[in-house]
BAZA-193543 format. One record per residue (C-alpha): y, x, z; chain; residue number from 1; residue in one letter. Coordinates in steps of 0.5 Angstrom, whole numbers, plus 2048, in hexadecimal, padded with zeros to 3 digits. Each point is the difference from the previous one (the first is absolute). Example, Ala and Ser with C-alpha at 12.3 -4.5 7.8 and 13.67 -1.06 7.14 Angstrom:
<rs>
  yy  xx  zz chain resi resn
 7F7 819 810     A    1    a
 807 802 7FE     A    2    s
</rs>
This chain:
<rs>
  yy  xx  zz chain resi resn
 99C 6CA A0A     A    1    x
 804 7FA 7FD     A    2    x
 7FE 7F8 803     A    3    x
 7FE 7FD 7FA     A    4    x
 7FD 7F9 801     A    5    x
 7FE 7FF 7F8     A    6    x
 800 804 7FA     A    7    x
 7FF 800 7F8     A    8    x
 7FB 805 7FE     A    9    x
 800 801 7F8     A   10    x
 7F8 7FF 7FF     A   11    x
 7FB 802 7FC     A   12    x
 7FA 7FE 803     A   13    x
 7FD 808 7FF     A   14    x
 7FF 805 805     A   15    x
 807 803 801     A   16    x
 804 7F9 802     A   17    x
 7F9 7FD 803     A   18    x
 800 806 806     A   19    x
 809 7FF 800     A   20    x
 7FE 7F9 801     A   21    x
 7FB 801 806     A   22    x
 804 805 802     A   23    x
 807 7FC 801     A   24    x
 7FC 7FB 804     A   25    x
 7FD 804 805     A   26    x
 807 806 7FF     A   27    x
 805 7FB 801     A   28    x
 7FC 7F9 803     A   29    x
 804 7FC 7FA     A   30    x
 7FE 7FB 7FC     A   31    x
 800 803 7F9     A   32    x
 802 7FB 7F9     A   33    x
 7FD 804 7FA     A   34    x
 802 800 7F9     A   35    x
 7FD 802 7FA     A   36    x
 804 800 7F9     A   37    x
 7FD 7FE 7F9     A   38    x
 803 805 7FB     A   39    x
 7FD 800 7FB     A   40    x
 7FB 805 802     A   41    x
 7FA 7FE 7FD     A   42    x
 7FB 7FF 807     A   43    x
 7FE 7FA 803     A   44    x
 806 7FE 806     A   45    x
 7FB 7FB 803     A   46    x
 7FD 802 804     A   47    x
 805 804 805     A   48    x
 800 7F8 803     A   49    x
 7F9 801 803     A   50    x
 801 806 802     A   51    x
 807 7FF 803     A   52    x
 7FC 7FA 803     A   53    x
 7F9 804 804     A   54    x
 806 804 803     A   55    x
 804 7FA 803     A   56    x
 806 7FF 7FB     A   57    x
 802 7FA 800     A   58    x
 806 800 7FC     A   59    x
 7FD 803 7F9     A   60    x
 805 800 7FB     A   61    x
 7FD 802 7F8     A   62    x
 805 7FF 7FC     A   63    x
 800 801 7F7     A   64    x
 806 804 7FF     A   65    x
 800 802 7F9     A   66    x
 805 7FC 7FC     A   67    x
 805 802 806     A   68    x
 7FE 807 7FF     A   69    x
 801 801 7F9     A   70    x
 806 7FC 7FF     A   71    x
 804 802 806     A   72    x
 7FF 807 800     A   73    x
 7FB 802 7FA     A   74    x
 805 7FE 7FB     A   75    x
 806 801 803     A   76    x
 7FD 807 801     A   77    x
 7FF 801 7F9     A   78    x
 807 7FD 7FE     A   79    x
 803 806 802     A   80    x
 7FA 804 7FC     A   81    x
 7FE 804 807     A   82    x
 7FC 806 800     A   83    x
 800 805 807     A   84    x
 800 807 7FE     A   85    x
 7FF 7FE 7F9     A   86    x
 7F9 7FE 7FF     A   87    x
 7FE 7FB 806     A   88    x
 801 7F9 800     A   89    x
 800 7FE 807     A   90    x
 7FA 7FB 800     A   91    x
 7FF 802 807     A   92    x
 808 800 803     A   93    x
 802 7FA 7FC     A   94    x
 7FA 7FB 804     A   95    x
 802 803 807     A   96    x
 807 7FC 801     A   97    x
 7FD 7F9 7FE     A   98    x
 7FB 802 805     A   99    x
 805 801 805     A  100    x
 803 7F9 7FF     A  101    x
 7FA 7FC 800     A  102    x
 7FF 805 807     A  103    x
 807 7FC 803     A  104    x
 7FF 7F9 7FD     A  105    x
 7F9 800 804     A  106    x
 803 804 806     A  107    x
 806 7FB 7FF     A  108    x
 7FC 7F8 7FE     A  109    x
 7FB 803 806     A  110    x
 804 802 806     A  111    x
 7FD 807 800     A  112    x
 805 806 803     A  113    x
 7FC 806 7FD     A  114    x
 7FD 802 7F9     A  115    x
 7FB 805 7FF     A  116    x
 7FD 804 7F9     A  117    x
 7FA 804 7FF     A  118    x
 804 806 7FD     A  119    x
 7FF 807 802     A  120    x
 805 805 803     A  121    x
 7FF 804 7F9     A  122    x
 803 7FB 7FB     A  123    x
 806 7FD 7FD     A  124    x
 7FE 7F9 802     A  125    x
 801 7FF 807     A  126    x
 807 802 7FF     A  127    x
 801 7FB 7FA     A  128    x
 7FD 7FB 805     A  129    x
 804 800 805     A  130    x
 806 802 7FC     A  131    x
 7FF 7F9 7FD     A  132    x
 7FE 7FD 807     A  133    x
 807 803 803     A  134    x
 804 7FD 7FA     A  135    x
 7FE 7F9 801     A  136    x
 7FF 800 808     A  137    x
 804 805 803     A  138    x
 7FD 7FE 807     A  139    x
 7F8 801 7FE     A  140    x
 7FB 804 803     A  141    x
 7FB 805 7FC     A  142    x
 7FA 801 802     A  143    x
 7FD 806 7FC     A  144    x
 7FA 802 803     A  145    x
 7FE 807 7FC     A  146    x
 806 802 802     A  147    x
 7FE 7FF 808     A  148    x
 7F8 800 801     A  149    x
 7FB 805 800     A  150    x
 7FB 7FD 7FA     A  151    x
 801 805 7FB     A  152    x
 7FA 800 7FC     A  153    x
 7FD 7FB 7FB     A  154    x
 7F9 802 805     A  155    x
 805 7FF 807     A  156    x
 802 7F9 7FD     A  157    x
 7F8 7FE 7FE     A  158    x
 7FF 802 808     A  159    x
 805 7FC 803     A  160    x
 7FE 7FB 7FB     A  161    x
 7F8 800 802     A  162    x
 802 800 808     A  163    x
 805 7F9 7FF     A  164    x
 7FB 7FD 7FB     A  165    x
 805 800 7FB     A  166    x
 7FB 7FD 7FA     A  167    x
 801 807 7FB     A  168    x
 7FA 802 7FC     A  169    x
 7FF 808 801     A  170    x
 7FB 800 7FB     A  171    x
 802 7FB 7FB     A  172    x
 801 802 7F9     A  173    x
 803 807 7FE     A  174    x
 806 800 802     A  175    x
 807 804 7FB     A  176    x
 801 807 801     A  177    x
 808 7FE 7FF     A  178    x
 805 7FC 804     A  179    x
 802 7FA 7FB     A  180    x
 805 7FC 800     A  181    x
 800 7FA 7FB     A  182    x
 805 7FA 7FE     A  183    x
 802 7FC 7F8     A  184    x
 804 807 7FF     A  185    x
 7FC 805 801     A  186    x
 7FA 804 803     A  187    x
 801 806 804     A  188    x
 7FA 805 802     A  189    x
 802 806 806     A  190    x
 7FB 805 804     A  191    x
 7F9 802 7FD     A  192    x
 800 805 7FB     A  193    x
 806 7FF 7FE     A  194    x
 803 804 807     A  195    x
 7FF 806 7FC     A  196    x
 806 800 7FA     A  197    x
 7FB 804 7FC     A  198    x
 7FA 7FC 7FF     A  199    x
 801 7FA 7FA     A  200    x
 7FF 7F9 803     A  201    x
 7F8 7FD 7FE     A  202    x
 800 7FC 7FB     A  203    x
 7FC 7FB 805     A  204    x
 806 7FF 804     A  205    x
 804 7FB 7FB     A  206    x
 7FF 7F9 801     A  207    x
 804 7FC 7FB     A  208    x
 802 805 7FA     A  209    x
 7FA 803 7FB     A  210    x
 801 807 7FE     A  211    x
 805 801 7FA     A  212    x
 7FA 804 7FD     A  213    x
 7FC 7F9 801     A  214    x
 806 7FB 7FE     A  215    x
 7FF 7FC 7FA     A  216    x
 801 804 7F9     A  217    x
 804 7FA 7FE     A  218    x
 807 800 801     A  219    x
 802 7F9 805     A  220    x
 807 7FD 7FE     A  221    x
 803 7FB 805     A  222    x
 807 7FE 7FF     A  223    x
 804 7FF 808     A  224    x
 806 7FA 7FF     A  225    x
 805 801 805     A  226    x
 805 7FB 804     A  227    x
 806 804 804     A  228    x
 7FC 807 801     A  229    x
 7F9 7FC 801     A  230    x
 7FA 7FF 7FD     A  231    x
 7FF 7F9 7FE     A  232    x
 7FA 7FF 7FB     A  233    x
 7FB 804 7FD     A  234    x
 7FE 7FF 7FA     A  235    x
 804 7FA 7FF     A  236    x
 7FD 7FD 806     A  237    x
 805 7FF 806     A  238    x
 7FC 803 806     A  239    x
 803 801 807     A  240    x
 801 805 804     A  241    x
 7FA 801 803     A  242    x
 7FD 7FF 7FA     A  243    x
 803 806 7FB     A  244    x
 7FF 804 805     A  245    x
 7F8 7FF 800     A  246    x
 800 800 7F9     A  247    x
 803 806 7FE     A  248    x
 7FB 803 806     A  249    x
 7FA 7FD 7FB     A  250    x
 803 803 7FA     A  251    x
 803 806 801     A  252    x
 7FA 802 805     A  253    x
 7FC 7FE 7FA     A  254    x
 804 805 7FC     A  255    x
 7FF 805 804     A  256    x
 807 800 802     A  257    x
 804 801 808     A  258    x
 7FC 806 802     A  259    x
 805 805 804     A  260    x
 7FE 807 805     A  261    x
 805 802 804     A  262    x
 803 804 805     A  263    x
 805 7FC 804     A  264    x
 805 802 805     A  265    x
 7FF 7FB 807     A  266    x
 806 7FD 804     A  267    x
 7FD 803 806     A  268    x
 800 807 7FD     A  269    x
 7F9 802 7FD     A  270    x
 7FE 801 7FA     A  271    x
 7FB 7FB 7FD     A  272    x
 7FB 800 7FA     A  273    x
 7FE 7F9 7FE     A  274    x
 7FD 7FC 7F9     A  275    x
 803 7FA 7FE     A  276    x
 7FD 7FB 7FB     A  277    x
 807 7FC 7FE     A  278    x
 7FE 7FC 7F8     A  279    x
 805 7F9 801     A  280    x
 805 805 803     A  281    x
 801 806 7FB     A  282    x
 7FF 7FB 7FA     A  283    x
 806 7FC 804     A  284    x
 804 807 802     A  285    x
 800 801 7F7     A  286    x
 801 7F9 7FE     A  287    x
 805 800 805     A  288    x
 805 805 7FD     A  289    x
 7FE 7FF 7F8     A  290    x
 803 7F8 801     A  291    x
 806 804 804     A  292    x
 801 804 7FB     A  293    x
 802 7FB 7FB     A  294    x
 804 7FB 805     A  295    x
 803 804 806     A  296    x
 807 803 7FE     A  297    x
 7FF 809 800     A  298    x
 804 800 806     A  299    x
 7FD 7FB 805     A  300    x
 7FA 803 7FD     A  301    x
 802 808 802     A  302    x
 802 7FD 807     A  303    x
 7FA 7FC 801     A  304    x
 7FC 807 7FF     A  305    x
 805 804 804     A  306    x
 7FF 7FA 806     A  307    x
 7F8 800 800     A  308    x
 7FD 806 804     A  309    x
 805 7FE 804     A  310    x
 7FD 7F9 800     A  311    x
 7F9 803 7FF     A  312    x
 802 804 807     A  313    x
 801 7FA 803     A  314    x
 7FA 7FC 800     A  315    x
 7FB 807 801     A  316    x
 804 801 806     A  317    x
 800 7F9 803     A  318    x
 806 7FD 7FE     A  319    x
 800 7FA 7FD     A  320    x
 803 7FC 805     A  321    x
 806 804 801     A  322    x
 807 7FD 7FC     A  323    x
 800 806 7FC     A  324    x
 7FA 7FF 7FD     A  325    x
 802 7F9 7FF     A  326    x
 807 802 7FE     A  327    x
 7FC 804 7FA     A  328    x
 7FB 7FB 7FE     A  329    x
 806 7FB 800     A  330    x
 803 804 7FB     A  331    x
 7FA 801 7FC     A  332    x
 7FF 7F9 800     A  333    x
 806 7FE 7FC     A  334    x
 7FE 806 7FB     A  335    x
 7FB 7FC 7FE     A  336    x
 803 7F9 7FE     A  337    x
 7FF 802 7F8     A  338    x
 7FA 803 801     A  339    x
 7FC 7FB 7FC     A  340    x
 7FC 801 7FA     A  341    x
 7F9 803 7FE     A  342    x
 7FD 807 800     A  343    x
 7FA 802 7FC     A  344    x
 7FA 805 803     A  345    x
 7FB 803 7FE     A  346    x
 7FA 803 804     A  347    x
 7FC 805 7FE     A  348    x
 7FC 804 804     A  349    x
 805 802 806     A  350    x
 806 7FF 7FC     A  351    x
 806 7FA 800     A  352    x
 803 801 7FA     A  353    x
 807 7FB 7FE     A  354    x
 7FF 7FE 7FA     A  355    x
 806 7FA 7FF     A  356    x
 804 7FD 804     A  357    x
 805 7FA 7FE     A  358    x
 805 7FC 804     A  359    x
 806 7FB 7FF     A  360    x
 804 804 804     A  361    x
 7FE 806 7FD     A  362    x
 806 804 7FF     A  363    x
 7FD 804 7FB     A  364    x
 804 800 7F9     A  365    x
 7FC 802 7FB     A  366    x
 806 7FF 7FB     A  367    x
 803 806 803     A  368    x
 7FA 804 802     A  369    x
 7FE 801 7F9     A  370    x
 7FF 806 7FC     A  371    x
 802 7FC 7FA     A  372    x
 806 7FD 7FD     A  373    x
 803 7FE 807     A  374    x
 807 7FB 7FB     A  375    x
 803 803 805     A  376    x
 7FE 7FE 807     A  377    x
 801 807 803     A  378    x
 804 805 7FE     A  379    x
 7FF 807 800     A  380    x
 807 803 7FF     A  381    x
 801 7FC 808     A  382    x
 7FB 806 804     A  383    x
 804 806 7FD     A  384    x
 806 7FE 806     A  385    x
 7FB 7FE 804     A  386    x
 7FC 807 7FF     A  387    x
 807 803 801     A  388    x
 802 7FD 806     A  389    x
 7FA 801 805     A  390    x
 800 807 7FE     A  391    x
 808 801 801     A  392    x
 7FE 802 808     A  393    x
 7FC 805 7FE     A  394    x
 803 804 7FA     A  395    x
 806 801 805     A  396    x
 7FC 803 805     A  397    x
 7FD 805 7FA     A  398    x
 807 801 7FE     A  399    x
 802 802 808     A  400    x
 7FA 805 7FF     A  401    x
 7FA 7FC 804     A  402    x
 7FC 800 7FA     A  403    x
 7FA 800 802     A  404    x
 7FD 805 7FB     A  405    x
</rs>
């Protein structure tokens, strides 16, 4: 077993974290430092402290991290329109690398030799963590202990709970049949009935989404203004990063809008069956592309749709850290510097329809794109060589008898 003297343990206060700190202290005879992460994800974070302080913490770091998350790595992450396996929008895998570098700058500012995180031995997240951990660290130790204990059952962990007086409520109020994991982007639902691929999801089960049959039977408008790829007011009201996101959440959750259920592929090589509740990211997502539609040049656009599963790639697997993704987000941040301008949504009952976008740095010409008199902006006569050309390869190799009928 590794000499550890201190350790940074991402800290929820909930049972799984509360028996990891118990048992880092007597497993390991370390000084443990907790850290818990304000994402945005709609629960009281306070009270993490009382309980990190019952149990001996005297380092307690609780820290408000929603303007970093959504503008470092939200917004980045939607500049390049990012979807994995063309539906999931990343709201978990994009919140794990600000994780682990607040999990560093701790274990750095507090002389800690180890970090430690609650993710089991199933998931992506442990190797998200640690990736991003060894990236920005080399020489750190990770602690993960669903990968070296015997707990392995909520009830195993309720026991060694009750032995070391850990103070969880065994009989509190009713507990969610699903594994959740909530932040400003998104709110994922895993296990429960949903484990059988068949059973359609319980109505119940969503938390910030009506029913697109319950949405509202009036349509919604909003108009989103851009500033080099990211959305900076709402409404014409200047907003921030946080702010957008938190927003659009509330009117599209209203609408019924960002409900998605779907089979995924997992990093470690399971399949996975998850319900994610995403409004502010699917409106951002069909924003996104409608202002690029009219600012970015075809070729730079095709090229960032050929570079994005990629991207998308990267993030799911834990790579945010790494200089290729920094390479592509480079690339994908100077494709925005024109992507400035207003789109206008319309939300009705599940649906995000574009409805306008204008921009001074459109490259749309109406002039040309006509169908009524054009004074000559284009002429027709052009596309005949044009046409003849990119079919010259093809009608040589008719001519040599490859033709393929």
């Amino acid at each position: 077993m590794a000499d550890v003297k201190k350790v940074v343990l991402a800290y929820s206060g909930g049972l799984d974290t509360s028996v990891i700190l118990k048992w880092l202290q007597d497993t390991y005879d370390c000084e443990v430092v907790t850290f818990t992460a304000d994402l945005g994800q709609g629960e009281e974070v306070e009270p993490a402290r009382a309980k990190a302080q019952a149990m001996g913490v005297k380092e307690i770091y609780i820290d408000d991290l929603r303007e970093e998350f959504v503008r470092d790595f939200v917004f980045p992450m939607f500049r390049a329109n990012t979807v994995y396996e063309g539906e999931y929008l990343l709201g978990t895998s994009i919140a794990r690398p600000l994780i682990a570098k607040r999990l560093i700058e701790i274990a750095n500012e507090t002389g800690a030799d180890a970090i430690s995180h609650g993710a089991t031995g199933k998931g992506n997240d442990q190797v998200r963590f640690e990736l991003g951990a060894y990236a920005l660290k080399p020489g750190v130790k990770v602690i993960a202990p669903w990968r070296e204990w015997d707990l392995l059952s909520r009830e195993k962990l309720m026991d060694y709970a009750e032995k070391h007086g850990i103070p969880i409520e065994r009989h509190g109020k009713k507990k969610s049949p699903y594994s959740m994991d909530a932040n400003l982007l998104h709110i994922s639902y895993e296990g429960g009935v949903l484990e059988d691929t068949w059973t359609e999801h319980e109505e119940d089960m969503w938390r910030w989404s009506v029913s697109p049959e319950n949405a509202p039977d009036q349509a919604t408008y909003i108009e989103l203004t851009y500033c080099n790829g990211d959305i900076v007011a709402i409404d014409g009201v200047e907003k921030t990063p946080a702010t957008v996101l938190a927003d659009l959440n509330r009117i599209g959750g209203a609408n019924g809008i960002g409900r998605l259920d779907i089979v995924e592929n997992r990093y470690v090589g399971m399949k996975s069956r998850g319900c994610y509740e995403t409004p502010g990211g699917t409106i951002m997502l069909k924003a996104h592309r409608a202002i690029e539609s009219i600012t970015l040049d075809r070729e730079v656009a095709h090229l960032k749709d050929e570079l994005m599963p990629k991207y998308a790639s990267l993030i799911y697997t834990g790579y945010w850290w790494s200089p290729e993704r920094v390479m592509l987000q480079q690339m994908i941040d100077a494709s925005q510097v024109n992507v400035n301008g207003v789109v206008r949504l319309k939300l009705y009952k599940g649906n995000v329809t574009v409805v306008g976008r204008k921009s001074d740095d459109s490259l749309f010409d109406a002039n040309i794109a006509t169908f009524e008199e054009d004074g000559g902006a284009y002429n027709q006569a052009d596309a005949a060589g044009f046409i003849k050309l990119n079919a010259l390869r093809m009608r040589i190799a008719a001519n040599k008898g490859r033709s393929l009928l």
